[in-house]
KEBA-232906 format. One record per residue: residue in three letters; chain; x, y negated, z negated of N, C-alpha, C in turn. Coordinates in Angstrom, 3 decimals. Example, Ala and Ser with C-alpha at 12.3 -4.5 7.8 and 13.67 -1.06 7.14 Angstrom:
2
PT   aa  ch      n_px      n_py      n_pz     ca_px     ca_py     ca_pz      c_px      c_py      c_pz
PT  ALA   A    13.190     5.690    -7.800    12.300     4.500    -7.800    13.200     3.300    -7.800
PT  SER   A    12.850     2.250    -7.080    13.670     1.060    -7.140    12.900    -0.030    -7.870
***
This chain:
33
PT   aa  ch      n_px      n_py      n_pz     ca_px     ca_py     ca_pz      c_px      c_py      c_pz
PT  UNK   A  -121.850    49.826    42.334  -120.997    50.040    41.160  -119.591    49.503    41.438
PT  UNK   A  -118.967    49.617    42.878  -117.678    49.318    43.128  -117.753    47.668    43.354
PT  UNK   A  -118.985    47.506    43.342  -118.664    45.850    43.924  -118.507    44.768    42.373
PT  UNK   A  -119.294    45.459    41.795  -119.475    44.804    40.451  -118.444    45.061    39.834
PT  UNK   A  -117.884    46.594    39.574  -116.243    46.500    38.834  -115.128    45.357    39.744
PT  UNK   A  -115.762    45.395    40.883  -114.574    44.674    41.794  -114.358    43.159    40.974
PT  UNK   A  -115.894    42.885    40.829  -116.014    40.867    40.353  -115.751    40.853    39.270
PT  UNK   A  -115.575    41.987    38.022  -115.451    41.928    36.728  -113.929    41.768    36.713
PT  UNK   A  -113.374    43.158    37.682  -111.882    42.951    37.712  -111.043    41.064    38.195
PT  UNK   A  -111.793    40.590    39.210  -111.417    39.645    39.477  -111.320    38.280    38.537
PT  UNK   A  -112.889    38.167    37.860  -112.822    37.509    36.628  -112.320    37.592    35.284
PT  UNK   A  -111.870    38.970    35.417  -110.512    39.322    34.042  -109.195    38.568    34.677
PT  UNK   A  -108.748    38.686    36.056  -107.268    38.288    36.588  -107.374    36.987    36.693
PT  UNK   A  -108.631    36.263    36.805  -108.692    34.723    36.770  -108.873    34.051    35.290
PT  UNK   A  -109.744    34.741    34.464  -109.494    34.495    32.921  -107.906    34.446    32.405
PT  UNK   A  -107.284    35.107    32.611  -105.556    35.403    32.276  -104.903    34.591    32.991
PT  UNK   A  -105.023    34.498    34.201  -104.262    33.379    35.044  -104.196    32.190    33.767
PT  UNK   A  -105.536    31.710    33.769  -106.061    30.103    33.740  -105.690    29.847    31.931
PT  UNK   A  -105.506    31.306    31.386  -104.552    31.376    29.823  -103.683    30.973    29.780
PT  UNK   A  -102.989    31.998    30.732  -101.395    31.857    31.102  -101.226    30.078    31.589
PT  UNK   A  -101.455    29.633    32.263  -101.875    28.111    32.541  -101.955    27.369    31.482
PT  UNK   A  -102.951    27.275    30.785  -102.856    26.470    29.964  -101.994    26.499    28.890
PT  UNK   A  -101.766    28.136    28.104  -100.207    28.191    27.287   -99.086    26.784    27.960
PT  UNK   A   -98.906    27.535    29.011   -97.592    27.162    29.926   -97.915    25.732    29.649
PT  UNK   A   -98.759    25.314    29.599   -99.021    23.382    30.099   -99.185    22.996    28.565
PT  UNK   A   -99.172    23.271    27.485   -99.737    23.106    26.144   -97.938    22.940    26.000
PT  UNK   A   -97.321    24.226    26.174   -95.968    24.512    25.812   -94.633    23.001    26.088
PT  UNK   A   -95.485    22.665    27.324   -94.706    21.457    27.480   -95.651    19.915    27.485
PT  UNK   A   -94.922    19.371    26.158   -96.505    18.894    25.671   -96.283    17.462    27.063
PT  UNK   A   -94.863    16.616    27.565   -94.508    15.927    28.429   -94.243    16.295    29.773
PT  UNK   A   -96.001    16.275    30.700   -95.218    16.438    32.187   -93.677    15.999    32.791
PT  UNK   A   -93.566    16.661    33.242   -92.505    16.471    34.194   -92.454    15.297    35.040
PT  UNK   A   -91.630    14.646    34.944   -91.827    13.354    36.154   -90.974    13.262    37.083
***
């Protein structure tokens, strides 16, 4: 039970990361050079 909440928890904090990511990269539509 603890191992499986563990991978669910982990794949919620990597789902949000990779949001947060792409917002952030959408937001600036010209990399940086």
């Amino acid at each position: 039970m603890g191992f499986a909440s563990r991978i669910g928890f982990l794949g919620w904090v990597f789902l949000r990361f990779s949001l947060e990511l792409l917002i952030a990269y959408q937001q600036s539509d010209c990399p940086p050079e």
